[in-house]
N, CA, C and O atoms as a MOPAC input file, in Angstrom:
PM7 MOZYME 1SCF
protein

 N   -103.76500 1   -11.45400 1   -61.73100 1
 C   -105.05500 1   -11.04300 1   -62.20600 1
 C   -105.98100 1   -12.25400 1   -62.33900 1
 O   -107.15400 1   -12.09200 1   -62.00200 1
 N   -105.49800 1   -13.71700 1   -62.89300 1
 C   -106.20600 1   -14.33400 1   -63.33900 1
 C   -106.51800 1   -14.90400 1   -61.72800 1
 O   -107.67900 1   -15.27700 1   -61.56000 1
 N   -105.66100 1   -14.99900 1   -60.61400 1
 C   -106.18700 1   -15.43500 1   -59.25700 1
 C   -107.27100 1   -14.79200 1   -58.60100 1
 O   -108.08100 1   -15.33600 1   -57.84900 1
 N   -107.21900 1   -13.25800 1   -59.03200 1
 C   -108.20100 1   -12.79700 1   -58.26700 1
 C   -109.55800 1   -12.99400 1   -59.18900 1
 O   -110.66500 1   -12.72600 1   -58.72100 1
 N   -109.37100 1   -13.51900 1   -60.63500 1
 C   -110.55700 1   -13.50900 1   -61.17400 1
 C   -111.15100 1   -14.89700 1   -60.35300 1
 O   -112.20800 1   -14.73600 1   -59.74100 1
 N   -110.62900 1   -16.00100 1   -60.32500 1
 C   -110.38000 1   -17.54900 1   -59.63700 1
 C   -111.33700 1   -17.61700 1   -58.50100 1
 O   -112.25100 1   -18.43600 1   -58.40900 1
 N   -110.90700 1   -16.23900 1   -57.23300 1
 C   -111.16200 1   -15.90100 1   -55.81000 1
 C   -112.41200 1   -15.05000 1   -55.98500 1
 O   -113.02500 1   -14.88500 1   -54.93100 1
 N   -113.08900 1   -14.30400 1   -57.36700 1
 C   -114.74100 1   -13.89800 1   -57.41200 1
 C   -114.13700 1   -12.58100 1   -56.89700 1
 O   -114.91400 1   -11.82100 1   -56.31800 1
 N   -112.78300 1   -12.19400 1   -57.04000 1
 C   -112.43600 1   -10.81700 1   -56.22300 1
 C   -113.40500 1    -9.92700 1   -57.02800 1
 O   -114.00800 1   -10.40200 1   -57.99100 1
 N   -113.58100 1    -8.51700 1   -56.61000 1
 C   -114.02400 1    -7.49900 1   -57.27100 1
 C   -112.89300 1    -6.75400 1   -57.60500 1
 O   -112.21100 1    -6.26500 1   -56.70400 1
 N   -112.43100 1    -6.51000 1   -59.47800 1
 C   -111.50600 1    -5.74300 1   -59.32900 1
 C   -111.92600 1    -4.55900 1   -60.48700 1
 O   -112.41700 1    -4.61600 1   -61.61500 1
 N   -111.49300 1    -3.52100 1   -59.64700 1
 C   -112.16100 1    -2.02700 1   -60.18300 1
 C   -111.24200 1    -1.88600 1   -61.59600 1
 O   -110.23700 1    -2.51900 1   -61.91900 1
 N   -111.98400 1    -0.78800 1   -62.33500 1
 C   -111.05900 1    -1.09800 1   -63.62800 1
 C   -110.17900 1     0.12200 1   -63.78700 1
 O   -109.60100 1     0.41400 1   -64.83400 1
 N   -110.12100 1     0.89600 1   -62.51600 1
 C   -108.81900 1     1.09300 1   -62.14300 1
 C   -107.29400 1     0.69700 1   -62.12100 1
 O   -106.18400 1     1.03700 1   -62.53000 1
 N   -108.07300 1    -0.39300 1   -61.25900 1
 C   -106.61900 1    -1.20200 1   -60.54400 1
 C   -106.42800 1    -2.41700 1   -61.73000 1
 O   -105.41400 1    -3.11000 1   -61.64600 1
 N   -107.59500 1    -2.73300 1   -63.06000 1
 C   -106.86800 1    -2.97200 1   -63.60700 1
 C   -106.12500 1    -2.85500 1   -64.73300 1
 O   -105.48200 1    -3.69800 1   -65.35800 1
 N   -106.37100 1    -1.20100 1   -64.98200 1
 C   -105.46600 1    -0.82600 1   -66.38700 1
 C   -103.74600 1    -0.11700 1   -64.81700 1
 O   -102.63300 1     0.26500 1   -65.17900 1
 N   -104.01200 1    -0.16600 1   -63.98200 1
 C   -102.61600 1     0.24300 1   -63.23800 1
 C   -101.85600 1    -0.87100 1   -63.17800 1
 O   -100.66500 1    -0.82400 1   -63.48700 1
 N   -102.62300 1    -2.32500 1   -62.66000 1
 C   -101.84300 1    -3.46800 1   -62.85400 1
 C   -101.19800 1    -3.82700 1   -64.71100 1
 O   -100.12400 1    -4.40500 1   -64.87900 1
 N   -101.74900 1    -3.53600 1   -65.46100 1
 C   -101.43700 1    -3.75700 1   -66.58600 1
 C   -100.14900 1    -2.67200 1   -67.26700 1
 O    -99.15100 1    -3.05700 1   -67.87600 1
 N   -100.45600 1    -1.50900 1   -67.01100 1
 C    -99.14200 1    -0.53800 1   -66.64300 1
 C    -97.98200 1    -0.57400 1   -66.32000 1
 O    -96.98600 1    -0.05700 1   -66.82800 1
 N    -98.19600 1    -1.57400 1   -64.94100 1
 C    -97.00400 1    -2.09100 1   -64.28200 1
 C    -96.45000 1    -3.02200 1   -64.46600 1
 O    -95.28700 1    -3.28800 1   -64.16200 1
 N    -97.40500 1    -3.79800 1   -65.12000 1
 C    -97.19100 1    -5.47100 1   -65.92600 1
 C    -95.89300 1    -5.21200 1   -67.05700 1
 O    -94.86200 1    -5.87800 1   -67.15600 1
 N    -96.44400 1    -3.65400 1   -68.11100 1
 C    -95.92800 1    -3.23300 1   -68.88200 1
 C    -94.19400 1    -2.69200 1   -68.15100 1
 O    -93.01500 1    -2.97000 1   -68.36900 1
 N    -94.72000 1    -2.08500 1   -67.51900 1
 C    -93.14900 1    -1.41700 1   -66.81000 1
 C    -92.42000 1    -2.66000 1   -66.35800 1
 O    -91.24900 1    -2.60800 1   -66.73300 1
 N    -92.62800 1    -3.47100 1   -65.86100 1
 C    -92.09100 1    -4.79500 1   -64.76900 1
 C    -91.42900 1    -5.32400 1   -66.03100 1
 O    -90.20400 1    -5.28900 1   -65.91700 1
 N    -91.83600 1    -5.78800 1   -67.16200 1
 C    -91.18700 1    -6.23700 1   -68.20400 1
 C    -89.98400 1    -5.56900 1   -68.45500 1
 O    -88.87200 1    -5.93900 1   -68.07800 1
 N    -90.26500 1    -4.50800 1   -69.14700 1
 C    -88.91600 1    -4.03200 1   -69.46100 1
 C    -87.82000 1    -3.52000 1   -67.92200 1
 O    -86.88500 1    -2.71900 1   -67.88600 1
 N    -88.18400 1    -4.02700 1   -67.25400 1
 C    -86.95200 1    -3.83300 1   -66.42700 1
 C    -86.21500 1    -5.39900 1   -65.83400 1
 O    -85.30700 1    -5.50900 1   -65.01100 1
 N    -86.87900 1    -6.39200 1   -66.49000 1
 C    -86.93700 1    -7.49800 1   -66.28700 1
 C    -87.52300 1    -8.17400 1   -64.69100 1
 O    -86.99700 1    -9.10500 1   -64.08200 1
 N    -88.89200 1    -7.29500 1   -64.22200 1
 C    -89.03600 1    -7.47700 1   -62.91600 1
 C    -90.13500 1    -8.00400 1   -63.30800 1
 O    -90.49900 1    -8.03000 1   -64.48300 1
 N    -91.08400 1    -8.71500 1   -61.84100 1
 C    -92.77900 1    -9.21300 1   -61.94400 1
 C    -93.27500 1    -8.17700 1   -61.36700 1
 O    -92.61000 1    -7.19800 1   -61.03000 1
 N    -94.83800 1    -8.35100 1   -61.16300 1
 C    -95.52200 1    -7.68800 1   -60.12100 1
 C    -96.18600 1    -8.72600 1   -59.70800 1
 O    -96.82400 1    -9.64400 1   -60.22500 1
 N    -95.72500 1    -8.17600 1   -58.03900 1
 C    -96.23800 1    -9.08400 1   -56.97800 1
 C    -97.32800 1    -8.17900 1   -55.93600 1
 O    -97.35500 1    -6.95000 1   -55.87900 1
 N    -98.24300 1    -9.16300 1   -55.10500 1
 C    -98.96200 1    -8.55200 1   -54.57700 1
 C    -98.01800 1    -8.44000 1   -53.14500 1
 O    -97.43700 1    -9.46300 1   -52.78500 1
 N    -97.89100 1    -7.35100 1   -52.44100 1
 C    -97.21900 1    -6.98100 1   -51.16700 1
 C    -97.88400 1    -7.68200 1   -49.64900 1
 O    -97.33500 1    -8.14400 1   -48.64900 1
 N    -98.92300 1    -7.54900 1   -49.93500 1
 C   -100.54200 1    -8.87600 1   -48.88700 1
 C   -100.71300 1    -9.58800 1   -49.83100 1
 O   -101.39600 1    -9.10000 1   -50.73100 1
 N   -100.17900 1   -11.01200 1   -50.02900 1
 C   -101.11000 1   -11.77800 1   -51.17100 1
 C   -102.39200 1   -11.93200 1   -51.18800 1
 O   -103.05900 1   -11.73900 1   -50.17100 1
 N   -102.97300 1   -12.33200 1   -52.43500 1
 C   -104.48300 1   -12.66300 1   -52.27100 1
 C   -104.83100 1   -13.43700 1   -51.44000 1
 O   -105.85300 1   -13.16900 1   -50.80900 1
 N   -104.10000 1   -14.65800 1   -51.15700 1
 C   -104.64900 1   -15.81100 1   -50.27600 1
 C   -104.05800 1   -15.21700 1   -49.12900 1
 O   -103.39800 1   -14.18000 1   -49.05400 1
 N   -104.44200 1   -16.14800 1   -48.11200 1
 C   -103.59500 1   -15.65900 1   -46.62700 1
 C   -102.31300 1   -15.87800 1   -46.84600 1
 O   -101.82600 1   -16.65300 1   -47.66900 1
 N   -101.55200 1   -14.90000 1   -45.79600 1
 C   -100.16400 1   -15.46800 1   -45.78600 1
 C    -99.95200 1   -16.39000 1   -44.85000 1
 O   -100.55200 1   -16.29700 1   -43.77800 1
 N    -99.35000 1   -17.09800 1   -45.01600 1
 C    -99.07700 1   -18.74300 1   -44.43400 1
 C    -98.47500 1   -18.28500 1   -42.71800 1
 O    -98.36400 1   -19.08400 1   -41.78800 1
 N    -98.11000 1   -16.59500 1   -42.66300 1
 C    -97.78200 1   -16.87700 1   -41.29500 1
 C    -98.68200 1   -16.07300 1   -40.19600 1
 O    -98.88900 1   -16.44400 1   -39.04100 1
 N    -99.14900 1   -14.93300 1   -40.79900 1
 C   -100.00800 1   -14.12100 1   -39.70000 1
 C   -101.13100 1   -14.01200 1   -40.61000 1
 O   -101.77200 1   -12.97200 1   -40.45800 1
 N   -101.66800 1   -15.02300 1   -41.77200 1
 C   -103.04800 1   -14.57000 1   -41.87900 1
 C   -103.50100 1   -13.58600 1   -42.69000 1
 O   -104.43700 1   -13.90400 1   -43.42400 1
 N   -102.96400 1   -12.12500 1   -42.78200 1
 C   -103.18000 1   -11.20400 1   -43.38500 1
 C   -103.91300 1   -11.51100 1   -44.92800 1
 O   -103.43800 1   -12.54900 1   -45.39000 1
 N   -104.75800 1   -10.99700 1   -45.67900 1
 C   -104.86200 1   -11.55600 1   -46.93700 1
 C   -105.27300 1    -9.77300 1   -47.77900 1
 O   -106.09200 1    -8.85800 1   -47.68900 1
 N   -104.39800 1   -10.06100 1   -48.33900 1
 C   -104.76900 1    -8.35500 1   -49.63900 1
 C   -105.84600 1    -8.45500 1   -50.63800 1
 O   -106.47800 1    -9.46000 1   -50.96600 1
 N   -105.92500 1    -7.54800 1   -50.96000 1
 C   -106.57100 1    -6.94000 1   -52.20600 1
 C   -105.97900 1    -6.89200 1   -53.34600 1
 O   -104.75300 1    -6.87900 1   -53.45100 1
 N   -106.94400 1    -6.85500 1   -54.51600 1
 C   -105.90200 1    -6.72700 1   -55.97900 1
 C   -106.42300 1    -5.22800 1   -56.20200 1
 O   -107.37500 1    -4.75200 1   -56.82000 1
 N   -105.19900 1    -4.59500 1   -55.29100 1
 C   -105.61000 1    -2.89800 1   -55.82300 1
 C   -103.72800 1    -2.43700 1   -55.87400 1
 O   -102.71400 1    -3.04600 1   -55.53400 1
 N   -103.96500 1    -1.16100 1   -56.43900 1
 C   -102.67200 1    -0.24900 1   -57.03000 1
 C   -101.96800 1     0.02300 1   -55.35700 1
 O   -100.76800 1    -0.16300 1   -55.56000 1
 N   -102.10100 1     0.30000 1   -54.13200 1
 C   -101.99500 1     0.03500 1   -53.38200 1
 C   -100.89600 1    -0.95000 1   -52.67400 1
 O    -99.95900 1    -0.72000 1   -51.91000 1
 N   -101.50000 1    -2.33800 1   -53.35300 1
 C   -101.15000 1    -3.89200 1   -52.77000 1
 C    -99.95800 1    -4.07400 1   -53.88500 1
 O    -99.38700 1    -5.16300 1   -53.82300 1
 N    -99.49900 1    -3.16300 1   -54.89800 1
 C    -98.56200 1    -3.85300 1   -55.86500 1
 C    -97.08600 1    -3.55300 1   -55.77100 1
 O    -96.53400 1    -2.52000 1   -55.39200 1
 N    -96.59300 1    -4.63800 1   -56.18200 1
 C    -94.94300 1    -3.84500 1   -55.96200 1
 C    -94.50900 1    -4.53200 1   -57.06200 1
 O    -95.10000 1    -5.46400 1   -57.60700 1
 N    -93.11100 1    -3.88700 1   -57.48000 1
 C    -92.46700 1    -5.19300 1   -58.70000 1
 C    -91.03000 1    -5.77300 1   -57.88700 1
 O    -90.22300 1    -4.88800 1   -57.60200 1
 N    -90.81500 1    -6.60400 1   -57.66100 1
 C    -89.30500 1    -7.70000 1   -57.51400 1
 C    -89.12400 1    -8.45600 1   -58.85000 1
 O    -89.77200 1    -8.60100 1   -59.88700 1
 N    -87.74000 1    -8.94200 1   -58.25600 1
 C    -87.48300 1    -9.68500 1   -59.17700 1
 C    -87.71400 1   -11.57700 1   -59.12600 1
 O    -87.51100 1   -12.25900 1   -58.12200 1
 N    -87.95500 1   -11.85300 1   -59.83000 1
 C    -88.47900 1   -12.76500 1   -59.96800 1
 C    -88.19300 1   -14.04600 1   -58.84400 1
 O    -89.02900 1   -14.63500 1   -58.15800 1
 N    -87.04800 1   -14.20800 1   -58.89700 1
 C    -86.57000 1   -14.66900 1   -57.65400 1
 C    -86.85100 1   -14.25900 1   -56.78900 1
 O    -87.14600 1   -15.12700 1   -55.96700 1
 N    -86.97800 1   -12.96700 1   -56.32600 1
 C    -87.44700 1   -12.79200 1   -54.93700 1
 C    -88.87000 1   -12.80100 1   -54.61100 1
 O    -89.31100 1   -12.82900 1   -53.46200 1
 N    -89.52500 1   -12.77700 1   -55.62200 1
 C    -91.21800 1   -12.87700 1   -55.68600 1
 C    -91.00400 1   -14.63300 1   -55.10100 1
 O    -91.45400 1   -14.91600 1   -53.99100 1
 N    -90.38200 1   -15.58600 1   -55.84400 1
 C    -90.39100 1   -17.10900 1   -55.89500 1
 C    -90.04700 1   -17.00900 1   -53.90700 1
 O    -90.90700 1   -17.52000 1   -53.19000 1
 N    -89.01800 1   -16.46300 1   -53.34600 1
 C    -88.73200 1   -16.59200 1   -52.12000 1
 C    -89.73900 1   -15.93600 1   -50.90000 1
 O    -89.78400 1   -16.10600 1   -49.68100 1
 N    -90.37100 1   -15.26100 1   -51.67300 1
 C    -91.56000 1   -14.35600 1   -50.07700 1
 C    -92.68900 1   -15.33700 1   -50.59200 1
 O    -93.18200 1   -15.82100 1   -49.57300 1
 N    -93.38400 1   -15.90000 1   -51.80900 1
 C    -94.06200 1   -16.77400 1   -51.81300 1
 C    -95.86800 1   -16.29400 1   -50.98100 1
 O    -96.46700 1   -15.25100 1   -51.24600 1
 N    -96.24800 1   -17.11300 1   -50.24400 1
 C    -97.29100 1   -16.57100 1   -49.85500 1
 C    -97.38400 1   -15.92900 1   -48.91800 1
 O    -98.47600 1   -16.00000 1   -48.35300 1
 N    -96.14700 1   -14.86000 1   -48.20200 1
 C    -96.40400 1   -14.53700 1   -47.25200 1
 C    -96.48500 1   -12.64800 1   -47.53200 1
 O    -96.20600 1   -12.00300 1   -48.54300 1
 N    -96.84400 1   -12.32000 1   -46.55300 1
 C    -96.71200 1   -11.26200 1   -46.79300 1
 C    -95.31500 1    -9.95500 1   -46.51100 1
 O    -94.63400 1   -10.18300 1   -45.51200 1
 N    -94.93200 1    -8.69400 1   -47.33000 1
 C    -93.87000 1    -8.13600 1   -47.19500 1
 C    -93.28500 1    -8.11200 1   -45.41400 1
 O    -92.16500 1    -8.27900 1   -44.93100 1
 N    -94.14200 1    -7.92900 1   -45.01900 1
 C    -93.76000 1    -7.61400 1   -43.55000 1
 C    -92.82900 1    -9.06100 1   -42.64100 1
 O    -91.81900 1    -8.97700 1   -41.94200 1
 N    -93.56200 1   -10.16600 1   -42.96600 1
 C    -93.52500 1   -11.11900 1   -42.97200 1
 C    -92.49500 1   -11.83600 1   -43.36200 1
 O    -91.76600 1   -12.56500 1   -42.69000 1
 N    -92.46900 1   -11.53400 1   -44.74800 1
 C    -90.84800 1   -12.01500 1   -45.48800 1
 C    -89.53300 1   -11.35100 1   -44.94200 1
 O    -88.41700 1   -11.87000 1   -44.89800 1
 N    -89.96100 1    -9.89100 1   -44.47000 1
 C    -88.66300 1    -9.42200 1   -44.17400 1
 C    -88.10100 1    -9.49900 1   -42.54900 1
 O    -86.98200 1    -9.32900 1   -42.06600 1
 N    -89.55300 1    -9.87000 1   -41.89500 1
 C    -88.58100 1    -9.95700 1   -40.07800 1
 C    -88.28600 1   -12.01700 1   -40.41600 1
 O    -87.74500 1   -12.66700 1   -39.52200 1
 N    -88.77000 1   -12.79100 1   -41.87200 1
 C    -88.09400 1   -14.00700 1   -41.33700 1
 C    -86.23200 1   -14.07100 1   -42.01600 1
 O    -85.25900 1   -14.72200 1   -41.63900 1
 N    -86.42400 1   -13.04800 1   -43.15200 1
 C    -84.98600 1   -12.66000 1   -43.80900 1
 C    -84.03600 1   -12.32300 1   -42.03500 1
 O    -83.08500 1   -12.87500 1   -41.48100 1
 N    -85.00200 1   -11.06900 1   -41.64900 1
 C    -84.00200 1   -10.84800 1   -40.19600 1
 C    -83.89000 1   -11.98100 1   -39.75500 1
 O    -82.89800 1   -12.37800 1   -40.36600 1
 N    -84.13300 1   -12.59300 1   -39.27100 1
 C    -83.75800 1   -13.77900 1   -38.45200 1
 C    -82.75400 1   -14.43300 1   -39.18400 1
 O    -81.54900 1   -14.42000 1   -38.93400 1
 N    -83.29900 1   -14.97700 1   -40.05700 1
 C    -82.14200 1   -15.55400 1   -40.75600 1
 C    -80.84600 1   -15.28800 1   -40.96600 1
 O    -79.92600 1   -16.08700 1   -41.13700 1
 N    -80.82200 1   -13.69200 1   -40.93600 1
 C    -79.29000 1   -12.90700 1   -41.01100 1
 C    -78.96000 1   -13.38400 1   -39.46500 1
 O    -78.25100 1   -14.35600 1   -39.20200 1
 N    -79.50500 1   -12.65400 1   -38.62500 1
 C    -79.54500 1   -13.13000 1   -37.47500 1
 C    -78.37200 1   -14.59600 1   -37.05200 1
 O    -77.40400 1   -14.52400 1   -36.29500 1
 N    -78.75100 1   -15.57500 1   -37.65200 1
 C    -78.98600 1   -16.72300 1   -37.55800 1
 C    -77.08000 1   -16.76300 1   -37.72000 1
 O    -76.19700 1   -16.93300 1   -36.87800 1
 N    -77.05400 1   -16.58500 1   -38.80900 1
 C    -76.09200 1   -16.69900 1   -40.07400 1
 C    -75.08900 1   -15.72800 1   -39.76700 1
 O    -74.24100 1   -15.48000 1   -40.62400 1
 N    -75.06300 1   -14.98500 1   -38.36200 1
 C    -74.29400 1   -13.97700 1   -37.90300 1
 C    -73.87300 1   -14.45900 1   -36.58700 1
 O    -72.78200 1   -14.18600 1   -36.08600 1
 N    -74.54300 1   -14.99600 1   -36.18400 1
 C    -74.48400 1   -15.63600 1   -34.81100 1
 C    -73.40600 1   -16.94300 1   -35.39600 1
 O    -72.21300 1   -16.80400 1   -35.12800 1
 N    -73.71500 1   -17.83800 1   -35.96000 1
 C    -73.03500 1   -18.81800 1   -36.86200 1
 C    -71.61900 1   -18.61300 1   -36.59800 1
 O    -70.79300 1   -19.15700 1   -35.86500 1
 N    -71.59900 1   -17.29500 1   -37.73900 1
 C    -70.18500 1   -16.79700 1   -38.33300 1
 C    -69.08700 1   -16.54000 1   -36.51600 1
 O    -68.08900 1   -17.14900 1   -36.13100 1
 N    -69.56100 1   -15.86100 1   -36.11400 1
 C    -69.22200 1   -15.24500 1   -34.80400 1
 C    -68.45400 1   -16.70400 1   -33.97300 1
 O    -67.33200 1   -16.89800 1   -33.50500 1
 N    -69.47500 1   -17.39300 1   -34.06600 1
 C    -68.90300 1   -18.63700 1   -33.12100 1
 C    -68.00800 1   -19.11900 1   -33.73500 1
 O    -66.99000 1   -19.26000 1   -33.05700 1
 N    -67.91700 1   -19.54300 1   -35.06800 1
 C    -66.91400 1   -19.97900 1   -35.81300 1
 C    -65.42700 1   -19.50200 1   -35.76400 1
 O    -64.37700 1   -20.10800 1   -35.98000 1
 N    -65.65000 1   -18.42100 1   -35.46300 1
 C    -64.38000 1   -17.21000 1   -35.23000 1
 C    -63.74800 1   -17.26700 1   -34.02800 1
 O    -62.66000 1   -16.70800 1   -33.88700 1
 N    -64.48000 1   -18.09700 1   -32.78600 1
 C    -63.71200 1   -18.02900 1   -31.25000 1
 C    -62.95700 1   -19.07800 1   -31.59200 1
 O    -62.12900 1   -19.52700 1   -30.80000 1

């Protein structure tokens, strides 16, 4: 919230008693809320979100710390690879 205040975003006061909701829910399950498009670009295709009900998801904290500025789509085909990676690895190890 306080980034998009930072970035001059416009945020409807919708999205922000829903972010605050979820702020509320994310706690007691011991999760954050993260934006799914971050506000800034994502560091790999650019994309940049909105601070709307939409753009929110909750992870856990650690995994918010690991997708970082990129976006969901983004975080998850470089996770594929990485399995990828780490499968291919294992495999050779095994001949």
């Amino acid at each position: 919230m306080r980034r998009a205040r930072k970035r001059k975003a416009t945020v409807d006061e919708d999205a922000r008693r829903e972010y605050a909701r979820l702020r509320r829910r994310a706690r007691r399950l011991g999760l954050v809320v993260d934006h799914i498009v971050p506000l800034a670009p994502c560091r790999v295709c650019g994309a940049q979100g909105e601070h709307a009900p939409r753009n929110f998801q909750l992870l856990t904290a650690r995994d918010n710390e690991r997708k970082g500025d990129r976006c969901m789509k983004c975080y998850v085909a470089q996770c594929e690879v990485q399995v990828q990676r780490h499968v291919r690895k294992a495999l050779i190890s095994l001949k």
